[in-house]
Biopython code that builds the backbone (N, CA, C, O; Angstrom):
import numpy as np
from Bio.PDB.StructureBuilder import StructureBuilder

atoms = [
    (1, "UNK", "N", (154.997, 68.157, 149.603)),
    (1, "UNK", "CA", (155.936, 69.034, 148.956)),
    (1, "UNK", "C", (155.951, 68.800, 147.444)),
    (1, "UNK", "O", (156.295, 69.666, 146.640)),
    (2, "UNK", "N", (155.561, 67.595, 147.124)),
    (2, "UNK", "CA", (155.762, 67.220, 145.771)),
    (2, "UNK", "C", (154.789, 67.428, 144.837)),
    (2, "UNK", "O", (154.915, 67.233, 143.628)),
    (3, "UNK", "N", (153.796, 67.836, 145.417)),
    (3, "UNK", "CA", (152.400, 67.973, 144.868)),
    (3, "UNK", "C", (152.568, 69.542, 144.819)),
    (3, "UNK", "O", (152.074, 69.824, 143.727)),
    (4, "UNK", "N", (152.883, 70.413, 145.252)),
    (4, "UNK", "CA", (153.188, 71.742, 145.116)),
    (4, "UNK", "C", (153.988, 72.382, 144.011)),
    (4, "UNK", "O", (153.966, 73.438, 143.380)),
    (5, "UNK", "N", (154.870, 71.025, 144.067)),
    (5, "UNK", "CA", (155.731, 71.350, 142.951)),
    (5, "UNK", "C", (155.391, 71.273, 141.855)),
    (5, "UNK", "O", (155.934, 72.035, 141.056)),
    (6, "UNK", "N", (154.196, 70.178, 141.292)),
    (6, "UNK", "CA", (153.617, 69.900, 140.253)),
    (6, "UNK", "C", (152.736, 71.341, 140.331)),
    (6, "UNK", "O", (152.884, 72.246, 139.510)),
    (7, "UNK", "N", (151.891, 71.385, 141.347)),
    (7, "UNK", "CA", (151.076, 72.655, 141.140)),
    (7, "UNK", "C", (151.745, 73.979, 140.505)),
    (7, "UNK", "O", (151.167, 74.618, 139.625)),
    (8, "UNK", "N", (153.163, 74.387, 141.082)),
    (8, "UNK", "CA", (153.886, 75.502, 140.317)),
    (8, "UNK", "C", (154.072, 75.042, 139.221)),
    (8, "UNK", "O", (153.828, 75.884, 138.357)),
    (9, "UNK", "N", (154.393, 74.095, 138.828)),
    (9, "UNK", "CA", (154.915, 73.972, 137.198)),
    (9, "UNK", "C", (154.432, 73.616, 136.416)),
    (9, "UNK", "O", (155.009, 73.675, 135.330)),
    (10, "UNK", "N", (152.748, 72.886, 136.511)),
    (10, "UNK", "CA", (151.812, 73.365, 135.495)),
    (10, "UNK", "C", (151.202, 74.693, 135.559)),
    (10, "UNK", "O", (150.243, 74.883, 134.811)),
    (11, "UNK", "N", (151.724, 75.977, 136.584)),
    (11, "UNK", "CA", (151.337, 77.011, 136.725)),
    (11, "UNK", "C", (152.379, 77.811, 135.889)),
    (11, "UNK", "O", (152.041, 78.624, 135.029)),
    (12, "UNK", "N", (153.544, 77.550, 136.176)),
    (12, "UNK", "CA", (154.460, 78.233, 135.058)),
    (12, "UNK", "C", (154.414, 78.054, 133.700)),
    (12, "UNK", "O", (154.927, 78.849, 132.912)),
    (13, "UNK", "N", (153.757, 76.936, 133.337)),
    (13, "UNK", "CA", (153.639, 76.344, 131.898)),
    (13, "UNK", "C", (152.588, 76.673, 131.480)),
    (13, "UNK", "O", (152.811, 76.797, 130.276)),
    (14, "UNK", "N", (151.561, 76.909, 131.647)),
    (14, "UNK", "CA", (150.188, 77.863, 131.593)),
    (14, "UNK", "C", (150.618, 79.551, 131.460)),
    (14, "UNK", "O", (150.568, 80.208, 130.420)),
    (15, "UNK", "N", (151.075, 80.068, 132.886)),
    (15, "UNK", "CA", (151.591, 81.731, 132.113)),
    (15, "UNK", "C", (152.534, 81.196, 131.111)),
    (15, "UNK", "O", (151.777, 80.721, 130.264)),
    (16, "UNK", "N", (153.563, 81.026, 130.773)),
    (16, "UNK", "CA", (154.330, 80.578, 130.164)),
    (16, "UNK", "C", (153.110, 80.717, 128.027)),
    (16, "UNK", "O", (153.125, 81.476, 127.058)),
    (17, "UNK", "N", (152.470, 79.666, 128.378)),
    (17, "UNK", "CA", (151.088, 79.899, 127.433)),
    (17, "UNK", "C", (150.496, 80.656, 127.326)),
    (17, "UNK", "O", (150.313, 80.889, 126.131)),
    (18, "UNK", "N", (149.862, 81.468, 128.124)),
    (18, "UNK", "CA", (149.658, 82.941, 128.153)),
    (18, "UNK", "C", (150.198, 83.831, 127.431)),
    (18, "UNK", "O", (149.796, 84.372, 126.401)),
    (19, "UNK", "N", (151.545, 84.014, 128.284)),
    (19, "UNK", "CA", (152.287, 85.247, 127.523)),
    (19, "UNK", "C", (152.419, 84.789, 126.062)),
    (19, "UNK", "O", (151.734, 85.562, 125.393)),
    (20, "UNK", "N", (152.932, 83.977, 125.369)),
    (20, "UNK", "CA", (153.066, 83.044, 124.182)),
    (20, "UNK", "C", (152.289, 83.653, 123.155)),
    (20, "UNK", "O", (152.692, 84.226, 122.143)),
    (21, "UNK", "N", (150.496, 83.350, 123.753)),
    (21, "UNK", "CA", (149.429, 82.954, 123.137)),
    (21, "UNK", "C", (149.485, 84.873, 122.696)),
    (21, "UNK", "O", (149.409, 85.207, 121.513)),
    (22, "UNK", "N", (149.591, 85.695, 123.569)),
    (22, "UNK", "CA", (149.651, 87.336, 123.372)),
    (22, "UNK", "C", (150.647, 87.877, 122.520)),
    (22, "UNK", "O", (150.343, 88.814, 121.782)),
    (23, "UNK", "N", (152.058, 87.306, 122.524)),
    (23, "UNK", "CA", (152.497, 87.705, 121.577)),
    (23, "UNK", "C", (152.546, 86.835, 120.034)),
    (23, "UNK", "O", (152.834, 87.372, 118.964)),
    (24, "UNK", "N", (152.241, 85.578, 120.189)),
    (24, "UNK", "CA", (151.662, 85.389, 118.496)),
    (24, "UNK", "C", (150.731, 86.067, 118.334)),
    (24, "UNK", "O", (150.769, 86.415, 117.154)),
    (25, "UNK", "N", (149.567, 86.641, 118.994)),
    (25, "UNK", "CA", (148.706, 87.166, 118.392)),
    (25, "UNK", "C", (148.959, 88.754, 118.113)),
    (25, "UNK", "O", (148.297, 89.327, 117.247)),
    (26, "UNK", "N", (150.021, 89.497, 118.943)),
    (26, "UNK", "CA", (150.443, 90.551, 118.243)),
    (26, "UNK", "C", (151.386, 90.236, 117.280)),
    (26, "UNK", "O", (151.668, 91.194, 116.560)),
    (27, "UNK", "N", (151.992, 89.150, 117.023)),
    (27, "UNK", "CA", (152.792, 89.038, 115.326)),
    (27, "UNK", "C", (152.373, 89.078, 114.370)),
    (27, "UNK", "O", (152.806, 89.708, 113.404)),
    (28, "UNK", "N", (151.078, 88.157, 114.453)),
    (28, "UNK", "CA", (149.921, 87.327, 113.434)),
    (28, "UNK", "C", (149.253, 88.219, 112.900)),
    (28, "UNK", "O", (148.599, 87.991, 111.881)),
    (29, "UNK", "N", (149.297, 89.696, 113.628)),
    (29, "UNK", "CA", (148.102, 90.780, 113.650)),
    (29, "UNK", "C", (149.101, 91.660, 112.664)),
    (29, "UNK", "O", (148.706, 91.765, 111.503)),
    (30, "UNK", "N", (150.096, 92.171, 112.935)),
    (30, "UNK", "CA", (151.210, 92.587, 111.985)),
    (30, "UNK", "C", (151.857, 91.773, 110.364)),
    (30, "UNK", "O", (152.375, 92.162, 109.317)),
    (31, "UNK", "N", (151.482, 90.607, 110.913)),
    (31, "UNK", "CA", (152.222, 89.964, 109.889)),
    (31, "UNK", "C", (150.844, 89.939, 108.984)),
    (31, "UNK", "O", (151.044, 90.676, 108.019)),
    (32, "UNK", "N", (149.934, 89.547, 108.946)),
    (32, "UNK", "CA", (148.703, 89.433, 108.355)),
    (32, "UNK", "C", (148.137, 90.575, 108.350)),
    (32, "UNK", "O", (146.979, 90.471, 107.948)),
    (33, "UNK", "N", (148.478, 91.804, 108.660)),
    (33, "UNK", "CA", (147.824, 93.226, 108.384)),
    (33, "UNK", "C", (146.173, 92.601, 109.027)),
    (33, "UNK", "O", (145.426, 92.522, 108.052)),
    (34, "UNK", "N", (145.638, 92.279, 109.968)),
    (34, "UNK", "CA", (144.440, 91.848, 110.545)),
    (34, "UNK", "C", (143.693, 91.337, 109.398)),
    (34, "UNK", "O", (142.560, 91.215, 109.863)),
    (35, "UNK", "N", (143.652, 90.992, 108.269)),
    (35, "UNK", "CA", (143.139, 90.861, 107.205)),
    (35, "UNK", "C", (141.849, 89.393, 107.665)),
    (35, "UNK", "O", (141.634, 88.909, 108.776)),
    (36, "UNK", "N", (141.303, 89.086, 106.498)),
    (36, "UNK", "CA", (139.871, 88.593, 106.541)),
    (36, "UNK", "C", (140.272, 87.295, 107.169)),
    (36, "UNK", "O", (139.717, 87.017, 108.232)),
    (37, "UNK", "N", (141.413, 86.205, 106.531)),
    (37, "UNK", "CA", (141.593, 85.319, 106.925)),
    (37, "UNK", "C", (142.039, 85.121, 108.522)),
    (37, "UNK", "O", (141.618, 84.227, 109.256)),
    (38, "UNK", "N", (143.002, 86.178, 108.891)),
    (38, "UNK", "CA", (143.235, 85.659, 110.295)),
    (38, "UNK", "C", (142.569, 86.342, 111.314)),
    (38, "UNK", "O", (142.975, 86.327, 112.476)),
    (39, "UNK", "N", (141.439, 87.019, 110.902)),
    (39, "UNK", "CA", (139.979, 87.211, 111.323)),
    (39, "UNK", "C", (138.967, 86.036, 111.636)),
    (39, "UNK", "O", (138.167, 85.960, 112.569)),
    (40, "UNK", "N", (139.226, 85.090, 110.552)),
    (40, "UNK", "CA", (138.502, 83.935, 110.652)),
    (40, "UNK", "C", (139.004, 82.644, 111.500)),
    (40, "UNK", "O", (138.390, 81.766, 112.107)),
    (41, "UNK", "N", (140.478, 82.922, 111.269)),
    (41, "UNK", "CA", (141.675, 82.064, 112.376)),
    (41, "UNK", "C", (140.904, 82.670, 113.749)),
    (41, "UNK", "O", (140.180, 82.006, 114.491)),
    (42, "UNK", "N", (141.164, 83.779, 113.866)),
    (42, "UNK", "CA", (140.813, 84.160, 115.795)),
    (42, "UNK", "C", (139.688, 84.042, 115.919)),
    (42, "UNK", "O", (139.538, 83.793, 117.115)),
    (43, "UNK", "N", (138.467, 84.062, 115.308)),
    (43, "UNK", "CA", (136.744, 83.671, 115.584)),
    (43, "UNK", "C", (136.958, 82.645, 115.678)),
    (43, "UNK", "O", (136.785, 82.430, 116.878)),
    (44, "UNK", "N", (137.331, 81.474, 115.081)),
    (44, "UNK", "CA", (137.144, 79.871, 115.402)),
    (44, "UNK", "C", (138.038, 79.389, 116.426)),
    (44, "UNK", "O", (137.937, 78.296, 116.983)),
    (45, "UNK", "N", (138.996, 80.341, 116.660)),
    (45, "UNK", "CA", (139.786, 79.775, 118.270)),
    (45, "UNK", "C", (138.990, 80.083, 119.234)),
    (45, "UNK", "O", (138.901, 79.414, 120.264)),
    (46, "UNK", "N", (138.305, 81.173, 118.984)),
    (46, "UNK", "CA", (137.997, 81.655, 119.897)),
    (46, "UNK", "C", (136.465, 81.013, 120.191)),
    (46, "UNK", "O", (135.775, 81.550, 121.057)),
    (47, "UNK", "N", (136.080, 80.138, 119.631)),
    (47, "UNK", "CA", (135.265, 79.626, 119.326)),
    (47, "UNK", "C", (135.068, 78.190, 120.449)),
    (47, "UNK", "O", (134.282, 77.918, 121.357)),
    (48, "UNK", "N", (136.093, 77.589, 119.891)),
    (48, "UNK", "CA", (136.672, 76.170, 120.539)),
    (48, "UNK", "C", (137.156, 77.010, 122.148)),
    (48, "UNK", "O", (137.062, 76.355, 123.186)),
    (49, "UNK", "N", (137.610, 78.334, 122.185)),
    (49, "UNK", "CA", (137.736, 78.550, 123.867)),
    (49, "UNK", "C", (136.668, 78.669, 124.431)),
    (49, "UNK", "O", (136.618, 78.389, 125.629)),
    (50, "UNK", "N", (135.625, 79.069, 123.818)),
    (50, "UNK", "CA", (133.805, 79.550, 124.593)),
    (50, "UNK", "C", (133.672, 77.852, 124.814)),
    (50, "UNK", "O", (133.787, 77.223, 125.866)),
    (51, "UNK", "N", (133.423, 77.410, 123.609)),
    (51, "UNK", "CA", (133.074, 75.926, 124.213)),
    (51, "UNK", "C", (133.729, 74.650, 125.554)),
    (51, "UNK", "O", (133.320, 73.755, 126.294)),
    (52, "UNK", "N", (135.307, 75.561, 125.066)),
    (52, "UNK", "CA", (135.819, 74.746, 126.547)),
    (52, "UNK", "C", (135.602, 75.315, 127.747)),
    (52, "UNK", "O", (135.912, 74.603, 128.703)),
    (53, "UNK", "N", (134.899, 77.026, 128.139)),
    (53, "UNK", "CA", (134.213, 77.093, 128.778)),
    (53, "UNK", "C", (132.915, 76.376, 129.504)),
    (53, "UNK", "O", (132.767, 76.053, 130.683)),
    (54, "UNK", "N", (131.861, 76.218, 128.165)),
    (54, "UNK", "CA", (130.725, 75.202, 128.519)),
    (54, "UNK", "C", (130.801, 74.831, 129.152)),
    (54, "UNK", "O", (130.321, 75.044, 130.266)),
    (55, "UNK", "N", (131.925, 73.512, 128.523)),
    (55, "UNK", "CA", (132.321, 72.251, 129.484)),
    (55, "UNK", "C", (132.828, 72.481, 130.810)),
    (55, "UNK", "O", (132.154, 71.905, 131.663)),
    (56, "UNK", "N", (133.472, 72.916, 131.103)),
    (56, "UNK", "CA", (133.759, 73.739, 132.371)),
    (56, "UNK", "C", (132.970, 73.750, 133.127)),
    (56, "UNK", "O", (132.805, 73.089, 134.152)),
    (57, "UNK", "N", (132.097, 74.964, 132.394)),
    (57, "UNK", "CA", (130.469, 75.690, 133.525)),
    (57, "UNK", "C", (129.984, 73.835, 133.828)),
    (57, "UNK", "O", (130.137, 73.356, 134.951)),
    (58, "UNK", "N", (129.512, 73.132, 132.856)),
    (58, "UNK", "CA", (128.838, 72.191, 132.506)),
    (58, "UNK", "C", (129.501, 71.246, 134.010)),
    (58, "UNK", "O", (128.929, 70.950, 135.059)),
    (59, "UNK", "N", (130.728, 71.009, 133.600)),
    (59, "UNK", "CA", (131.355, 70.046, 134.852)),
    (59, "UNK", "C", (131.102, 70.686, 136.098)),
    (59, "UNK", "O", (130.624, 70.092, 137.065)),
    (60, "UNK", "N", (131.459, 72.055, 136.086)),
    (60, "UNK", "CA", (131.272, 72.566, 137.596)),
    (60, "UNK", "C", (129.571, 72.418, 138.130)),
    (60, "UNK", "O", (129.373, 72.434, 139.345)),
    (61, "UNK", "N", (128.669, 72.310, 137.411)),
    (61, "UNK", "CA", (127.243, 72.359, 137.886)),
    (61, "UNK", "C", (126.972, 70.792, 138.088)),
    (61, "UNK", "O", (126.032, 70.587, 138.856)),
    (62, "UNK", "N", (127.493, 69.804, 137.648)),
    (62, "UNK", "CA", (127.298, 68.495, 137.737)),
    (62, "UNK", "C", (127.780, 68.041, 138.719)),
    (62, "UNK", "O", (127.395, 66.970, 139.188)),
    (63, "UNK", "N", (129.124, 69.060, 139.462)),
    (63, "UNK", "CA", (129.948, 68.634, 140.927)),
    (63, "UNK", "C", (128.702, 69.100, 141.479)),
    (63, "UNK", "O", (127.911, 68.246, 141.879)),
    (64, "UNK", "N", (128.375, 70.436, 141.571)),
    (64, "UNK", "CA", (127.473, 70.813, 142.528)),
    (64, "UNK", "C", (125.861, 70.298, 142.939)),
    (64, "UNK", "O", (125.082, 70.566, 143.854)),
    (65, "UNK", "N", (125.821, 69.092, 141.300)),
    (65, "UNK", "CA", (124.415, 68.415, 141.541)),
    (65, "UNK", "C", (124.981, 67.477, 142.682)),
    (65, "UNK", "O", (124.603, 67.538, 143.853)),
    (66, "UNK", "N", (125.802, 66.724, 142.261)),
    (66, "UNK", "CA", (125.822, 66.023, 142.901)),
    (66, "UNK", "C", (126.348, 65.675, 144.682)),
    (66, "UNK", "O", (126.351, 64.689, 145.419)),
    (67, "UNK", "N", (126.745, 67.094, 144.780)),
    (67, "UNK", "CA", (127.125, 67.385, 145.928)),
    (67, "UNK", "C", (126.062, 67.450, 147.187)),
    (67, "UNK", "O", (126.015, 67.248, 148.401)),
    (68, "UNK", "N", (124.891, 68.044, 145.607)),
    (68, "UNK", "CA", (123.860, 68.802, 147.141)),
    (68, "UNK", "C", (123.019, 67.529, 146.919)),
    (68, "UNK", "O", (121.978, 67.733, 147.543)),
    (69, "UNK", "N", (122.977, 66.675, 146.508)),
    (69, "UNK", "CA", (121.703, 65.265, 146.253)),
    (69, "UNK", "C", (122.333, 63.660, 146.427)),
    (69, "UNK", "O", (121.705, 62.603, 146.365)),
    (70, "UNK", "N", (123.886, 63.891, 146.682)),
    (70, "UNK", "CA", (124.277, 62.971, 147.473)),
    (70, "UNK", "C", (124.933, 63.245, 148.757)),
    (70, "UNK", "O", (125.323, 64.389, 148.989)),
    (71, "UNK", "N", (125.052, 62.530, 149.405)),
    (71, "UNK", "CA", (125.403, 62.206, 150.637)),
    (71, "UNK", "C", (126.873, 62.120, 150.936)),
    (71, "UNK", "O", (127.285, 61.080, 151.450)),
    (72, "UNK", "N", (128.100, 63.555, 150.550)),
    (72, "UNK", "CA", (129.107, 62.845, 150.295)),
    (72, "UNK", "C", (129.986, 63.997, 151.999)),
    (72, "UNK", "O", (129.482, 65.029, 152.442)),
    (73, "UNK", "N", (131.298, 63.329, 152.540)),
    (73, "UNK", "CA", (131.708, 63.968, 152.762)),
    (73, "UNK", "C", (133.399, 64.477, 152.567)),
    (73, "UNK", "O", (134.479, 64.423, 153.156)),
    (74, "UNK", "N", (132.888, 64.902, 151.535)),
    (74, "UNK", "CA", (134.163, 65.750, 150.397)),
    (74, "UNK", "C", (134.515, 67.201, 150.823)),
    (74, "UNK", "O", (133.815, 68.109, 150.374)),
    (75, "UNK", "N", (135.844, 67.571, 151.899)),
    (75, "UNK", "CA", (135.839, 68.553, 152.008)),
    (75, "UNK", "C", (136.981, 69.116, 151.586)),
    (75, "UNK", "O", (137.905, 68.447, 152.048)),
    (76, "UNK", "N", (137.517, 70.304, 150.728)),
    (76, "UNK", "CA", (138.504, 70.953, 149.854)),
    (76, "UNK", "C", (138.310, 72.143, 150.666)),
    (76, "UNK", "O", (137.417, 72.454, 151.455)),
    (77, "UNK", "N", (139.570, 72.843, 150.205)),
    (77, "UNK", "CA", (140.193, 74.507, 150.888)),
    (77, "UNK", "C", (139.569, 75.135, 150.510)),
    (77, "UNK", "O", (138.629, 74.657, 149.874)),
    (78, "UNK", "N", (139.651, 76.299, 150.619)),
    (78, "UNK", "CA", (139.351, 77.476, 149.773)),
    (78, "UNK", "C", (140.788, 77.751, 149.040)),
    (78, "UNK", "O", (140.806, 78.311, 147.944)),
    (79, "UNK", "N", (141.504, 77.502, 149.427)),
    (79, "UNK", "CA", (143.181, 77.857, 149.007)),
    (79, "UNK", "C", (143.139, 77.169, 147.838)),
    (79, "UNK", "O", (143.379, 77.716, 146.762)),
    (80, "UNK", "N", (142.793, 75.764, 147.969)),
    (80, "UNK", "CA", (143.089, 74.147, 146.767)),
    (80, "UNK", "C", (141.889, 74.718, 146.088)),
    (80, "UNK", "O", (141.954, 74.652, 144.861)),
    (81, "UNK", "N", (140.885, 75.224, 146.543)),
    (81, "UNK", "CA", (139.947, 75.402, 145.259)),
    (81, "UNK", "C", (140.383, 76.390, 143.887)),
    (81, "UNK", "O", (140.418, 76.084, 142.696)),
    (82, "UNK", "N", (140.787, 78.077, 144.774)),
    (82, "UNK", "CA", (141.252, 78.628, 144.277)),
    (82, "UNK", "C", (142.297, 78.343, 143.349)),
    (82, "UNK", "O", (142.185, 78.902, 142.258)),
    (83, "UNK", "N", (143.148, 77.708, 143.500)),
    (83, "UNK", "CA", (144.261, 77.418, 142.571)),
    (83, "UNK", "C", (143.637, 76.305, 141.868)),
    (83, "UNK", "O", (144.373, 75.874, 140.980)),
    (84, "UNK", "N", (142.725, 75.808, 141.953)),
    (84, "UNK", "CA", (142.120, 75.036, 140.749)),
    (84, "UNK", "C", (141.586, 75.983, 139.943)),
    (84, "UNK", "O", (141.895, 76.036, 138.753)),
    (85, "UNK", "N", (140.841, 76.719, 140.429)),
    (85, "UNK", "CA", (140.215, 77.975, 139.148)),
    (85, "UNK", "C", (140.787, 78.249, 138.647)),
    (85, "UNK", "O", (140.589, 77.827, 137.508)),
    (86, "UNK", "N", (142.240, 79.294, 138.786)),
    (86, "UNK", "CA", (142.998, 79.371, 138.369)),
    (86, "UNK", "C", (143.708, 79.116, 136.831)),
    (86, "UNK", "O", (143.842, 79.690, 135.750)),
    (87, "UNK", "N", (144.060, 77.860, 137.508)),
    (87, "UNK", "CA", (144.759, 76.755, 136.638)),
    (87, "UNK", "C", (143.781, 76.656, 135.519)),
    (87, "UNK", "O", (144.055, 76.924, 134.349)),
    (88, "UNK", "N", (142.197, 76.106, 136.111)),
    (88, "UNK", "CA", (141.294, 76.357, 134.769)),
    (88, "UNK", "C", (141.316, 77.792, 133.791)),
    (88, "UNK", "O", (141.206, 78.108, 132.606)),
    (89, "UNK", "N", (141.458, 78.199, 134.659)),
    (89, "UNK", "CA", (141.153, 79.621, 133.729)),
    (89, "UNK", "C", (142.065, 79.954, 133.062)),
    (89, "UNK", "O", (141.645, 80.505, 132.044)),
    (90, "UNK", "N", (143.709, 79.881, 133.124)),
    (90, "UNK", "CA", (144.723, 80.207, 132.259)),
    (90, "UNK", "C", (144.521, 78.578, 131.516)),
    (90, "UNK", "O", (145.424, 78.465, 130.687)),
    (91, "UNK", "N", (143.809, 77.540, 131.538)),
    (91, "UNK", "CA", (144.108, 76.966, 130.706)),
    (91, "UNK", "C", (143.190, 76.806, 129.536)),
    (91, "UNK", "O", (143.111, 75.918, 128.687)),
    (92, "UNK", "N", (142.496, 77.951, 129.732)),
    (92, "UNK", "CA", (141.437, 78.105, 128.689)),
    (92, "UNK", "C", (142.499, 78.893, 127.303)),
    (92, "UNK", "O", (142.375, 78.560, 126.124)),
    (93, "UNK", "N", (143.603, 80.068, 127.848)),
    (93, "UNK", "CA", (144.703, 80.569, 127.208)),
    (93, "UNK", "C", (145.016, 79.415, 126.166)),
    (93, "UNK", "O", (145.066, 79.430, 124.936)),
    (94, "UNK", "N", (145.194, 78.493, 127.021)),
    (94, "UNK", "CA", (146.459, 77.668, 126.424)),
    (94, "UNK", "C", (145.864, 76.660, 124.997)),
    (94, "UNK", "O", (146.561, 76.261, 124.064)),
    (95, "UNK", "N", (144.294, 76.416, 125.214)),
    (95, "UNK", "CA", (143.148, 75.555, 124.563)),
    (95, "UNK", "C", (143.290, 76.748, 123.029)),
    (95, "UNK", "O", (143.261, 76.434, 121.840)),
    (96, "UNK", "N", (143.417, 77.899, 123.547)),
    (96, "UNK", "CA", (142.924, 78.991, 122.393)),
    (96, "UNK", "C", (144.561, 79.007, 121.494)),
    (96, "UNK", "O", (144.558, 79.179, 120.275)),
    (97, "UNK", "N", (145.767, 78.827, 122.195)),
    (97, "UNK", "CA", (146.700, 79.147, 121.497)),
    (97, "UNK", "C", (147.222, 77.884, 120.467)),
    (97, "UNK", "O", (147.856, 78.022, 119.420)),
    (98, "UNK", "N", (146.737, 76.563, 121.119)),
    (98, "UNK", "CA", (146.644, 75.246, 120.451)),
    (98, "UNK", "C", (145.182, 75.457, 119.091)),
    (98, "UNK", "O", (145.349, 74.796, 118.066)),
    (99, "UNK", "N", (144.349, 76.024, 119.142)),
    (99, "UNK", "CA", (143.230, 76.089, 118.199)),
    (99, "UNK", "C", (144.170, 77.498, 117.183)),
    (99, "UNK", "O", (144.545, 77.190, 116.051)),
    (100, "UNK", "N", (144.410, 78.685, 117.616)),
    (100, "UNK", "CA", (144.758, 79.176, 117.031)),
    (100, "UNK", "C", (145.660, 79.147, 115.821)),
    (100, "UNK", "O", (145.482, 79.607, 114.693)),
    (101, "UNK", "N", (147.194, 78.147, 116.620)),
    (101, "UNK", "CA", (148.186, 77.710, 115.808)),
    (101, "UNK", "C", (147.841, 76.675, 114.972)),
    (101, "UNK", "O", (148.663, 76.514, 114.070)),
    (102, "UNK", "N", (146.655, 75.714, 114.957)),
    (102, "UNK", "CA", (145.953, 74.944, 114.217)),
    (102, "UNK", "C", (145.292, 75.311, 113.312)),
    (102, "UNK", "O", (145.497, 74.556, 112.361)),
    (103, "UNK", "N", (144.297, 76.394, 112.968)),
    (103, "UNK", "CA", (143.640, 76.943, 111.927)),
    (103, "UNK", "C", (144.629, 77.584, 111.454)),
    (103, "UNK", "O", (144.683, 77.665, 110.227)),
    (104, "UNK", "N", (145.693, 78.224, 112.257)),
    (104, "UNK", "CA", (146.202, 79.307, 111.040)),
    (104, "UNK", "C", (146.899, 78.335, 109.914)),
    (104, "UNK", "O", (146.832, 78.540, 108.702)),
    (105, "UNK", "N", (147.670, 77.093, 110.623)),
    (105, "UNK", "CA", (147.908, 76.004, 109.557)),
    (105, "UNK", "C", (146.833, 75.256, 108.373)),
    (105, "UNK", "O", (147.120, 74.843, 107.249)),
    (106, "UNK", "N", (145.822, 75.257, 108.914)),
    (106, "UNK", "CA", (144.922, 74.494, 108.255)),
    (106, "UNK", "C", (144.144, 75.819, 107.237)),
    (106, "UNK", "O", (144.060, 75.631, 106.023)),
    (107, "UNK", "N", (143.798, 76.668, 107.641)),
    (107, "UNK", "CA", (142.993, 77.732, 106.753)),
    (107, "UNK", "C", (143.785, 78.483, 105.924)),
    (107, "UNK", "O", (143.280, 79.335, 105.192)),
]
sb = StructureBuilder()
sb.init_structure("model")
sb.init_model(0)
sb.init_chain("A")
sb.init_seg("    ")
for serial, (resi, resn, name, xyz) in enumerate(atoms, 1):
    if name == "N":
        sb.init_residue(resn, " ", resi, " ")
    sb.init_atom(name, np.array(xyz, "f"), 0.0, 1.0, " ", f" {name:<3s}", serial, name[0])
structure = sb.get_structure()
């Protein structure tokens, strides 16, 4: 039960990041008239999100080396997998809204 609970509430805190990450970027877009600089803010977030993709793809192909060339018996849901994707995937949101709010400070 307790492990579920953690699962919803790094799930709420992720949309939670989501929605967040969508409306700074419709403020940022108004407030900055889309201009050159926060053009260059959203290419380099967006930048650092492709790459935390990589790593991602990168980790997921290194489970699967080692899955099919060792000898293991590791068996997961389809349910527990799914909500791991998931979770990865809105937390790619959350990687972009932390890079975002960082360059726009720094640039």
């Amino acid at each position: 039960m307790s492990y579920q609970f953690v699962l919803l509430a790094v799930a709420v805190v992720l949309g939670i990041c989501f929605i967040f990450l969508q409306c700074f970027k419709a403020i940022k877009v108004t407030k900055y008239k889309n201009d050159e600089r926060w053009q260059l803010v959203q290419n380099k977030a967006s930048h650092v999100a492709m790459h935390y993709n990589s790593v991602l793809g990168f980790l997921i192909c290194i489970g699967f080396a080692i899955t099919s060339f060792v000898d293991t018996q590791f068996t997961i849901s389809l349910n527990l997998a799914l909500q791991y994707l998931l979770l990865a995937f809105f937390l790619r949101d959350t990687i972009e809204l932390i890079a975002l709010l960082h360059f726009d400070k720094v640039l």
